[in-house]
The first five atom37 places (N, CA, C, CB, O) and aatype in JSON, in Angstrom:
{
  "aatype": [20, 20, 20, 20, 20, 20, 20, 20, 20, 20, 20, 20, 20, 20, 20, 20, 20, 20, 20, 20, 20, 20, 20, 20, 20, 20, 20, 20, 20, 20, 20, 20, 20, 20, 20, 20, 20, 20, 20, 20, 20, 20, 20, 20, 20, 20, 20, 20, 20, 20, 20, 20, 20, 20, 20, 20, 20, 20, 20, 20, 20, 20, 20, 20, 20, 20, 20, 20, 20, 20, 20],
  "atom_mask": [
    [1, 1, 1, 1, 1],
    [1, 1, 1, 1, 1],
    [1, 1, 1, 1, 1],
    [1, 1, 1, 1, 1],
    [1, 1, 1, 1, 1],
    [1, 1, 1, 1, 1],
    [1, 1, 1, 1, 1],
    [1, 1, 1, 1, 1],
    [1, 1, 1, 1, 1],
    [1, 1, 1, 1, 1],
    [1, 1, 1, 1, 1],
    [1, 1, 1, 1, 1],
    [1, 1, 1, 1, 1],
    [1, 1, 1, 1, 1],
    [1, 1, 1, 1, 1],
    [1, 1, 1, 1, 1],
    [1, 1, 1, 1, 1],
    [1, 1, 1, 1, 1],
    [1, 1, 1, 1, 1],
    [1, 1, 1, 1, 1],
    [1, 1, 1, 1, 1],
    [1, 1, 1, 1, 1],
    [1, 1, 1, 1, 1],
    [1, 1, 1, 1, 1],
    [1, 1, 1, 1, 1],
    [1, 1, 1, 1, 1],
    [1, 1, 1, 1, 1],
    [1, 1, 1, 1, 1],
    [1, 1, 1, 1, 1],
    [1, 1, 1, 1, 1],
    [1, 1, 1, 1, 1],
    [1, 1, 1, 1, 1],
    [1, 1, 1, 1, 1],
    [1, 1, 1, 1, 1],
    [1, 1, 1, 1, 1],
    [1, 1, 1, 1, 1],
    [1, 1, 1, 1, 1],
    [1, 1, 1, 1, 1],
    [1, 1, 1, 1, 1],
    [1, 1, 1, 1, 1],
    [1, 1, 1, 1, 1],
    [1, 1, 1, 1, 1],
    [1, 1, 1, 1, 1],
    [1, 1, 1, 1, 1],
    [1, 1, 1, 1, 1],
    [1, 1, 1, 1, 1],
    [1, 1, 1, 1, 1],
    [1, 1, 1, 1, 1],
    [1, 1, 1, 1, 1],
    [1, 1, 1, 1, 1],
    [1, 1, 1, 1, 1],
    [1, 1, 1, 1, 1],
    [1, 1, 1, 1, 1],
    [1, 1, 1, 1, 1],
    [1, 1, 1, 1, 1],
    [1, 1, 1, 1, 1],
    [1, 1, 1, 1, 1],
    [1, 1, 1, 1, 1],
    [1, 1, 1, 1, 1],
    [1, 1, 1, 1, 1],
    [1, 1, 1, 1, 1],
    [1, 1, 1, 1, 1],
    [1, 1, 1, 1, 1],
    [1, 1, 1, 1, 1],
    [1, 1, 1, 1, 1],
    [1, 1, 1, 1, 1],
    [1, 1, 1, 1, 1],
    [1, 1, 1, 1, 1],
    [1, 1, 1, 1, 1],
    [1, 1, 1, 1, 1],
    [1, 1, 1, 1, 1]
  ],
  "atom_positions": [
    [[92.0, 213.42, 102.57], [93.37, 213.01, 102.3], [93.74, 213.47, 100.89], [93.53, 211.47, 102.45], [93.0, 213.2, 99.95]],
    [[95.06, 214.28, 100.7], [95.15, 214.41, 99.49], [96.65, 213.21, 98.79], [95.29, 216.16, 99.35], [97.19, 212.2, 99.23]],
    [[96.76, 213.82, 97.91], [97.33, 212.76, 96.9], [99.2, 212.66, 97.79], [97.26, 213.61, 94.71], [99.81, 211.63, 98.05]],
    [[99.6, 213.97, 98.03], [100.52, 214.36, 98.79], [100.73, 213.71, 100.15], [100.33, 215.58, 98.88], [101.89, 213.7, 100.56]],
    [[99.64, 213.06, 101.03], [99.51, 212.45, 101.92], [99.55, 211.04, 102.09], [98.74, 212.84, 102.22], [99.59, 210.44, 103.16]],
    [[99.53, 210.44, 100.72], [99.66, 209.09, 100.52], [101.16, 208.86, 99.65], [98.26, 208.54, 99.72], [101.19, 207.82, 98.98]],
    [[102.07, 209.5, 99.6], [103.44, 209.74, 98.79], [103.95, 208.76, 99.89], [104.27, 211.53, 98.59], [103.25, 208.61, 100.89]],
    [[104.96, 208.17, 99.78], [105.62, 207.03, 100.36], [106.59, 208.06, 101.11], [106.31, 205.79, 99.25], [106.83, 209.18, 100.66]],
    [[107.17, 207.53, 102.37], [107.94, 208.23, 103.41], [109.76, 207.52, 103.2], [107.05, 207.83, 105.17], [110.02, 206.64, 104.02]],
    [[110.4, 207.71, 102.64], [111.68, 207.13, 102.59], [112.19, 206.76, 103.68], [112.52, 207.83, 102.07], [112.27, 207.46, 104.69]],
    [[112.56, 205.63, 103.55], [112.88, 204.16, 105.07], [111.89, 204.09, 105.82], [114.17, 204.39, 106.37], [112.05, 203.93, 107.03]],
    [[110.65, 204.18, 105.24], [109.65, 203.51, 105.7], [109.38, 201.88, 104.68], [108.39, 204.69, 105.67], [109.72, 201.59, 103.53]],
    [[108.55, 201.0, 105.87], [108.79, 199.68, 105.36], [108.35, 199.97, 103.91], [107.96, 198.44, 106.15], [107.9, 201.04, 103.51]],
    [[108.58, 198.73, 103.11], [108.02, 198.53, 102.02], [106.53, 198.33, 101.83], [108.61, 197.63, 101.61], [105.94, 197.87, 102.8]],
    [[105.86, 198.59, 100.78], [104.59, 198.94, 100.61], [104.4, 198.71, 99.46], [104.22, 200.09, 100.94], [105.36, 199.14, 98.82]],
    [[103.27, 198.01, 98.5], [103.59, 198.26, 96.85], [102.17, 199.98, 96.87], [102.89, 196.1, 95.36], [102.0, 200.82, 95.98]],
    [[101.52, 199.89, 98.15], [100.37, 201.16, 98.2], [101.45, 202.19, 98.59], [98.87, 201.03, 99.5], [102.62, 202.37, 98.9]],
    [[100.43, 202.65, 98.4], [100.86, 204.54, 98.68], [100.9, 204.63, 100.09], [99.54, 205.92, 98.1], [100.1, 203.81, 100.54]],
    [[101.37, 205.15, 100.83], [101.15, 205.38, 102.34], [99.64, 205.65, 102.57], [102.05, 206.68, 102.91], [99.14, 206.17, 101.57]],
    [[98.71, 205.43, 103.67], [97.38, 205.5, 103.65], [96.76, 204.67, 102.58], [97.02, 206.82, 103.54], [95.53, 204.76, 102.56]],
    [[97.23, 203.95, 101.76], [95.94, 203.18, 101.42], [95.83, 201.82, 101.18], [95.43, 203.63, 100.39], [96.58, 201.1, 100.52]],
    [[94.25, 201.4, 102.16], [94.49, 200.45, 102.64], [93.46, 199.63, 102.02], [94.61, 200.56, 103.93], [93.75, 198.47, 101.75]],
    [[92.2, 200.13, 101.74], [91.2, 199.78, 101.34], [91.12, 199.61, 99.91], [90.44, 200.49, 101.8], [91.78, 200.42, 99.26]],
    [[90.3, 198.51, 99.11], [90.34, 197.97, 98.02], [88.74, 198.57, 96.99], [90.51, 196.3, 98.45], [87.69, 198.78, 97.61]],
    [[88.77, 198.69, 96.11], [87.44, 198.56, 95.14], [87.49, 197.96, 94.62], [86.96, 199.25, 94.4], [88.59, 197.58, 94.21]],
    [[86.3, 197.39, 94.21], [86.56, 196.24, 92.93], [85.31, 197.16, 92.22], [86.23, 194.07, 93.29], [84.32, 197.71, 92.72]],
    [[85.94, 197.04, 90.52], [84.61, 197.47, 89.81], [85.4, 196.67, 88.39], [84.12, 199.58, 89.75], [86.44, 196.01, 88.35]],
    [[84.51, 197.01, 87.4], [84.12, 195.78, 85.85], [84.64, 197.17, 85.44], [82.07, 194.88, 85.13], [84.73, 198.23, 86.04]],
    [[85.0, 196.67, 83.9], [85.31, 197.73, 83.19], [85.43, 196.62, 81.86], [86.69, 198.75, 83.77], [85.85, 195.46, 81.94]],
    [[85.01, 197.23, 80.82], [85.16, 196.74, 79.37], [86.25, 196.69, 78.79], [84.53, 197.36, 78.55], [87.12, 197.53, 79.0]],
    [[86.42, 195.65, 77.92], [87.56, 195.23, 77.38], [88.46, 197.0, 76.63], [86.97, 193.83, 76.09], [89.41, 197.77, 76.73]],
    [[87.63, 196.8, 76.18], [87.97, 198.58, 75.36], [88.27, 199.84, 76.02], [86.71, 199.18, 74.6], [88.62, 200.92, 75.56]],
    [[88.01, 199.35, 77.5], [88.54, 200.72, 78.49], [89.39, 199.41, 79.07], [87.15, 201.9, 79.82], [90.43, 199.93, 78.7]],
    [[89.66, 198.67, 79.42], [91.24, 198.14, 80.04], [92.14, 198.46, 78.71], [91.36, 196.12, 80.54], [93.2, 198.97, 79.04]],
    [[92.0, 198.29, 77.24], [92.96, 198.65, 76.4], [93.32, 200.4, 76.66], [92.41, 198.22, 74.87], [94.49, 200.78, 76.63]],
    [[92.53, 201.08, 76.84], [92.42, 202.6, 76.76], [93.34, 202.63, 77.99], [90.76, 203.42, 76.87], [94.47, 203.04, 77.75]],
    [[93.02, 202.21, 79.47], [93.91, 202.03, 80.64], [95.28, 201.71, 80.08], [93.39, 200.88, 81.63], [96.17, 202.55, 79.91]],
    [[95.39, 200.35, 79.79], [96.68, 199.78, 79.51], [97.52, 200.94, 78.41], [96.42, 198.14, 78.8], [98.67, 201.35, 78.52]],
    [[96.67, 201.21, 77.54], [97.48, 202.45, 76.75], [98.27, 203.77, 78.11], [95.93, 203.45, 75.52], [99.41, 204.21, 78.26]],
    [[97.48, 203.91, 78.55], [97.7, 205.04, 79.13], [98.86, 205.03, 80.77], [96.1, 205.51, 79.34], [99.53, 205.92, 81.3]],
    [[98.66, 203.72, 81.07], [99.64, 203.17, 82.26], [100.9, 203.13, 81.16], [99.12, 201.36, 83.15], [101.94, 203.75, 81.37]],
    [[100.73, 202.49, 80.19], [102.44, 202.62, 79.38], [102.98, 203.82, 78.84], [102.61, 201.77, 78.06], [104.21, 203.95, 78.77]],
    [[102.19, 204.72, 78.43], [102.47, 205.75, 78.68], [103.39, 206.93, 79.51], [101.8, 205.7, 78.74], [104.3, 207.72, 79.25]],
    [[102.14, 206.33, 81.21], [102.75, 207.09, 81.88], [103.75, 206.1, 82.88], [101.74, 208.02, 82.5], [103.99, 206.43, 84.04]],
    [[104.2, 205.06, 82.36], [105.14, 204.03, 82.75], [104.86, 203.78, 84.25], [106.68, 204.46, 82.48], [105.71, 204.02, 85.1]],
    [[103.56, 203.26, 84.57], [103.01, 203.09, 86.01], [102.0, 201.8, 85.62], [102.12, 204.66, 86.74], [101.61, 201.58, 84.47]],
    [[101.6, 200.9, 86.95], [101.06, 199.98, 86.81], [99.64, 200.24, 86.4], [101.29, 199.33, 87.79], [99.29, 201.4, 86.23]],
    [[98.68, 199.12, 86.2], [97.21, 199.73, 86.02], [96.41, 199.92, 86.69], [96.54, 199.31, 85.44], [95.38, 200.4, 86.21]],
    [[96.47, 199.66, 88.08], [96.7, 199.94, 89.18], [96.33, 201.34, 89.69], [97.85, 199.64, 89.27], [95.26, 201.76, 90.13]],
    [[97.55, 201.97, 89.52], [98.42, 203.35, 90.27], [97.94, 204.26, 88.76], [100.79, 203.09, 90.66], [98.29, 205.43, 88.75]],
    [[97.24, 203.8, 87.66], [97.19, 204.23, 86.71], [95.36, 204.83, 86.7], [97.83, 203.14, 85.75], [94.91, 205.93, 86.38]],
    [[94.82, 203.88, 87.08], [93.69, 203.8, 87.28], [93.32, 204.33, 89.06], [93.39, 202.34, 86.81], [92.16, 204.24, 89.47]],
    [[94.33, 204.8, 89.88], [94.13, 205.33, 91.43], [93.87, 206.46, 90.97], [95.31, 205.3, 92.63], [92.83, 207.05, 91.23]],
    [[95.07, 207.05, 89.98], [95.92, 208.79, 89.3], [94.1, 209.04, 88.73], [97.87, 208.63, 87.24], [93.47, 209.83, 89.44]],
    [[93.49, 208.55, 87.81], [92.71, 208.79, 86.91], [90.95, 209.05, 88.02], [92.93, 207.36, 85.67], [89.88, 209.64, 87.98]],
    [[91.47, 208.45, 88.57], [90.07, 208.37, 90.06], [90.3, 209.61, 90.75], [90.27, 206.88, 91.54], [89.37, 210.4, 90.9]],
    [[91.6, 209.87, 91.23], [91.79, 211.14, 91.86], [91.42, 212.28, 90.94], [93.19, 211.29, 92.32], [90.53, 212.97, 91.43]],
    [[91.79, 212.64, 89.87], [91.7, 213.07, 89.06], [89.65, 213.73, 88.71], [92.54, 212.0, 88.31], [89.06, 214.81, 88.81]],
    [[89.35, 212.56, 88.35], [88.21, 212.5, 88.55], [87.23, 213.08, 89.25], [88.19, 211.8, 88.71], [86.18, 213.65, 88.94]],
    [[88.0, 212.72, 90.7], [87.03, 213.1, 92.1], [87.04, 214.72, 91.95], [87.83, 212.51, 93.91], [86.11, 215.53, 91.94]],
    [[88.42, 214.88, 91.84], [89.03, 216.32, 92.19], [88.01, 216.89, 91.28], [90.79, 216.71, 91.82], [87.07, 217.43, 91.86]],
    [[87.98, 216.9, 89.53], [87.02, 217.28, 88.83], [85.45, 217.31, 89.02], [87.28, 216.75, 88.0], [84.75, 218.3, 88.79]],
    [[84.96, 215.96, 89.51], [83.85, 216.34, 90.21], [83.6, 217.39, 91.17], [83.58, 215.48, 90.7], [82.94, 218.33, 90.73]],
    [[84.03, 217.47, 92.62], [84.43, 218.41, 93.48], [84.38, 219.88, 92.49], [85.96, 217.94, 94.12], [83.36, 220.57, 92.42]],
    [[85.38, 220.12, 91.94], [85.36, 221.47, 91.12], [83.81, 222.01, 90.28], [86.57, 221.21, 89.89], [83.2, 223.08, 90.18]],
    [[83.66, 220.86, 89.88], [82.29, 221.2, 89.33], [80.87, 221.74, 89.91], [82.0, 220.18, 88.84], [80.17, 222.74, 89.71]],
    [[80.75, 220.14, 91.07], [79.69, 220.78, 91.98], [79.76, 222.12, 93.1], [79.34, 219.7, 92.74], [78.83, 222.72, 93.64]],
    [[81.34, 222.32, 93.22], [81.35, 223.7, 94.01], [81.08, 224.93, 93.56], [82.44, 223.94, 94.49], [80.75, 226.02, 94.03]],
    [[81.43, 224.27, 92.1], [81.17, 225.86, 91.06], [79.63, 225.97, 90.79], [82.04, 225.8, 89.19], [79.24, 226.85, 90.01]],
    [[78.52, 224.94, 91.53], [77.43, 225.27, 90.73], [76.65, 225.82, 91.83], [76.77, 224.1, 89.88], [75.5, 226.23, 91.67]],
    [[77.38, 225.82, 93.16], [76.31, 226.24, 93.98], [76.16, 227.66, 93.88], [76.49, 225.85, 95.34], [75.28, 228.23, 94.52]]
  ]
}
């Protein structure tokens, strides 16, 4: 699924998720990376949330790039 596939469909019901996502993580994070988050959700004027989804995708995608480049 890419990021494009979870974009919300106009007059489709309300949702506060992205289209497709349904499933939850829970993980800990230190006081000093929720400030670093919270900096960066105000920033990009998005919840911490949708701030911390952007930064995961992001992530993955970079992983992905990396291990394909090493084979």
């Amino acid at each position: 699924m890419t990021t494009s596939d979870t974009i919300r469909t106009p007059g489709a019901a309300y949702s506060r998720s992205p289209n497709g996502c349904s499933k939850q993580v829970m993980t800990q994070i230190t006081p000093d990376e929720r400030e670093q988050l919270k900096g960066i959700a105000d920033l990009e004027m998005r919840s911490l949330s949708a701030t911390l989804r952007m930064l995961m995708l992001r992530g993955m995608q970079g992983y992905h790039d990396d291990t394909a480049s090493a084979e």
